[in-house]
C-alpha positions in Angstrom: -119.3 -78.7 167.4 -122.7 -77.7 167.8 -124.3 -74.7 170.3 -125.4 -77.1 172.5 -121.5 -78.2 173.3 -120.1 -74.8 173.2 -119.0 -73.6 176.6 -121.9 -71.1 178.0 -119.1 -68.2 178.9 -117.1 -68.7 175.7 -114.9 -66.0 174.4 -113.4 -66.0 171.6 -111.9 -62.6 171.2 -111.5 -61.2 174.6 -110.7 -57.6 174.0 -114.3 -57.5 173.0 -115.4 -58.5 176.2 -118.6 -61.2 177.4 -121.3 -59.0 176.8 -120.3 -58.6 173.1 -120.1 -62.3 172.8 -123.5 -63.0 174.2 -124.8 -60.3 171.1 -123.3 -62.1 168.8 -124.4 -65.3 169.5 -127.9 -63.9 169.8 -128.1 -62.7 166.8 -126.9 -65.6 165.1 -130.3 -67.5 166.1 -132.2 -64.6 165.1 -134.2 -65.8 162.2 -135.1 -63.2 160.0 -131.9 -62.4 158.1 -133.2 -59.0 157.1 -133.2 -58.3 161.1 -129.6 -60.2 161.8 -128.7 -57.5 159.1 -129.6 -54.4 161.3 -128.6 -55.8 164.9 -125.0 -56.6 162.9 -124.7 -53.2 162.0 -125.8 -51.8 165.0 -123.4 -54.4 167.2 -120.4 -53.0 164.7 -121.5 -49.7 166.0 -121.2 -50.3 169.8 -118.0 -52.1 169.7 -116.5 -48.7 168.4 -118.2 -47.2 171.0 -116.9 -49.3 174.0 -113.9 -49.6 172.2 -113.0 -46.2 171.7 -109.2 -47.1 170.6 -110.9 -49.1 167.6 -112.0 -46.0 165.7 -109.1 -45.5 164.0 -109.3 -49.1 162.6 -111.1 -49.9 159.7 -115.0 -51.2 159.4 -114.0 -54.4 158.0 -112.1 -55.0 160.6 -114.6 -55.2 163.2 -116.9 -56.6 160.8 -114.3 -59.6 160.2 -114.0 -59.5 164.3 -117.4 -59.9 164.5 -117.6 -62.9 162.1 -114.9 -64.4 164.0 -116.6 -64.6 166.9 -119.3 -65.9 165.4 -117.6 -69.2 164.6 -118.2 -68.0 161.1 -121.9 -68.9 161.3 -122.8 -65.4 161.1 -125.1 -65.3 157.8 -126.0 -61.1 157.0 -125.8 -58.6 154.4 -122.8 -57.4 155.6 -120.7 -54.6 153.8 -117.7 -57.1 153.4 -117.6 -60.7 152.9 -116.7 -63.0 155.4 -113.1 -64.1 155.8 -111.7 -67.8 155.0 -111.8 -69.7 158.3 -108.5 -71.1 157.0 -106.7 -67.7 157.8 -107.1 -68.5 161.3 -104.3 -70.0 162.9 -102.5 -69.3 159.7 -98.4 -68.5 160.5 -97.9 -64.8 159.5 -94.9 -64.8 156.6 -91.7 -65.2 157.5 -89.4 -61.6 157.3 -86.7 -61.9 155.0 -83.6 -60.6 156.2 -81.3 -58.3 152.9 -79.2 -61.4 152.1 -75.0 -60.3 152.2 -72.6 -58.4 155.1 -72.7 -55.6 155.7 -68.7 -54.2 155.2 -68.7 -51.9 158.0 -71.3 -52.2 160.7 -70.4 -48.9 162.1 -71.7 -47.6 159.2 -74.5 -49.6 158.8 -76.4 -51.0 155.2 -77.9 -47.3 154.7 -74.7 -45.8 154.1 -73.7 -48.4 151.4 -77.3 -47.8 150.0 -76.5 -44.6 149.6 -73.3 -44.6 148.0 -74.8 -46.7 145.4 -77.4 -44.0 144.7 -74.3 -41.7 144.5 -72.7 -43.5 142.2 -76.0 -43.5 139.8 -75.7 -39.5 139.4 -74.6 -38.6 136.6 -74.0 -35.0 137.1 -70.2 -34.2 138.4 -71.6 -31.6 140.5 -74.2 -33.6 142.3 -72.4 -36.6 142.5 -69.6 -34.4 144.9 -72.9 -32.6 147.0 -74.6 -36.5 147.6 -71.1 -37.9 148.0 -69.8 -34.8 150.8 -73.9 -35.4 152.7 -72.4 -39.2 152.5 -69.0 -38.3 154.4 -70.7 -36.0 157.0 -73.0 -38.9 157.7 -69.9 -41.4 158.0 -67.8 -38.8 159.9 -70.7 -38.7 162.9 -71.3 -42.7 162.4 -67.1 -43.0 162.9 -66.7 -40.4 165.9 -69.6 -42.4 168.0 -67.8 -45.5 167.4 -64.2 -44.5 167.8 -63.6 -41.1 169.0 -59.3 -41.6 168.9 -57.3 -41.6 165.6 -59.6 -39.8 163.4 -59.0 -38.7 159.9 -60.7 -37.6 156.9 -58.6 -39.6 154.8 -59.7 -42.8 157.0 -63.6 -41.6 155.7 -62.1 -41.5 151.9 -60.5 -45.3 151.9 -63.9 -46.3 153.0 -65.7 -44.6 150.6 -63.5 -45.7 148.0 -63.7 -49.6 149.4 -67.8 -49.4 149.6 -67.7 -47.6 146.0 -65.5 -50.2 144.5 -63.4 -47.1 143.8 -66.0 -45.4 141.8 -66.4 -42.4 144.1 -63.3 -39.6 144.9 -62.8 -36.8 146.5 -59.9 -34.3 146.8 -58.4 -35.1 150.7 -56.9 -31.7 150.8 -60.2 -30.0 149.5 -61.9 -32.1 152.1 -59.8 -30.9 154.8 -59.3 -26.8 154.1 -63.1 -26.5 153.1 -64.2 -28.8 156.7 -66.6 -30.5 153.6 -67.2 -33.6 156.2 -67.9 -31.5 159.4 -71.6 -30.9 159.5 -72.6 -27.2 158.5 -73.1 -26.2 162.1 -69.7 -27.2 163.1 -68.2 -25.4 160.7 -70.4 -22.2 161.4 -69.4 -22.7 164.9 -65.5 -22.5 163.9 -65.8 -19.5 161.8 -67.7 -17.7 164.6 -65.1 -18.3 166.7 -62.1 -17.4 164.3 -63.9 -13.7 163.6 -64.4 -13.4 167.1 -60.8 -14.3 167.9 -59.8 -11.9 165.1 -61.8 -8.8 166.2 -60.9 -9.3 170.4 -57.2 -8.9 169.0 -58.0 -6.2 167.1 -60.2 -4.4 169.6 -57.5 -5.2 172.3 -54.6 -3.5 170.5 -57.0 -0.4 170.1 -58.1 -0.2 173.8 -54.2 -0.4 174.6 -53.3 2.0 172.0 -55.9 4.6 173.4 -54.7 3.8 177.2 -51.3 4.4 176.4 -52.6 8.1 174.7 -54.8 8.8 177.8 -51.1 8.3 180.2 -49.2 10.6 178.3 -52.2 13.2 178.3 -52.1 13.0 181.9 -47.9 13.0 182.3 -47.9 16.1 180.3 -50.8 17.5 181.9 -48.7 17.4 185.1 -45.7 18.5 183.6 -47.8 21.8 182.5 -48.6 22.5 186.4 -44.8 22.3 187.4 
């Protein structure tokens, strides 16, 4: 298609706006490629100007914007070469989905991702630190889903399905130590069992002291009979 049949208020990228459009077609029949060169740059310029959420992109991009709305006809010294018309139009690549179920969707792929991390550690000691982060993580996943008939033991089976039976855990350790309650829980429990502890405490003295103050004051009477 030549200029001639090209529709006058043609544009092809509209975010750019008519005005921008009519510069770039002028400068495409300017004839002096030295001076295309320098209205070019300068154009790049003031489309990051009227375009302020643009900065942030790269030059070539609006330099390959530009050549697009050019038709591709737009011959400069440009910084960057001009694209392949053929991208144009071109389908983006498909997305490929990770191929397999997932074995429980409450916990989602990222939990069986990281058991297989866990079971890459060598080291006993870190092996039980990734695989304890693991069961907190599954423990908060499970609650959400299913807040009735909980149990640590129901976090070991899964652990030990999604490990193939390569990961264990004591269920008794587990359960005295609160090892799959998140830190804060388990702060918040001890809080409350010291504070228990020193109200009783604290309560016997203030009754122990009362009862000491009532017989000061029966045998302070008993001294004015």
């Amino acid at each position: 298609m030549t200029d001639s049949e090209k529709p006058k208020n043609r544009v092809i990228l509209k975010e750019y706006g008519k005005n921008i459009q009519k510069l770039v077609d002028y400068i495409k029949t300017v004839p002096d490629q030295e001076k295309r060169t320098e209205y070019a740059f300068a154009l790049v310029e003031l489309m990051k100007q009227l375009n302020p959420q643009l900065k942030s992109e790269s030059d070539q991009k609006l330099w390959d914007d530009m050549y697009i709305m050019s038709d591709f006809e737009l011959v400069v010294d440009g910084p960057f070469p001009m694209p392949p018309k053929e991208l144009l139009g071109r389908k983006p690549k498909r997305v490929g989905y990770p191929d397999g179920e997932v074995k429980f969707k409450h916990y989602g792929r990222n939990i069986e991702k990281l058991i297989e991390k866990a079971i890459e550690i060598e080291d006993d000691e870190e092996q039980e630190t990734a695989l304890i982060y693991i069961g907190q993580l599954m423990r908060s996943f499970h609650s959400t889903w299913n807040r009735e008939n909980f149990d640590d033991a129901i976090i070991l089976d899964d652990i030990k399905t999604l490990s193939k039976g390569k990961l264990h855990i004591d269920l008794d350790k587990v359960k005295e130590n609160g090892l799959f309650e998140t830190s804060m829980r388990r702060d918040f429990k001890s809080n409350v069992g010291a504070t228990t502890s020193n109200s009783g405490n604290s309560g016997g003295k203030r009754n122990f002291s009362g009862g000491k103050r009532r017989n000061n004051n029966q045998n302070s009477k008993k001294r004015r009979n």
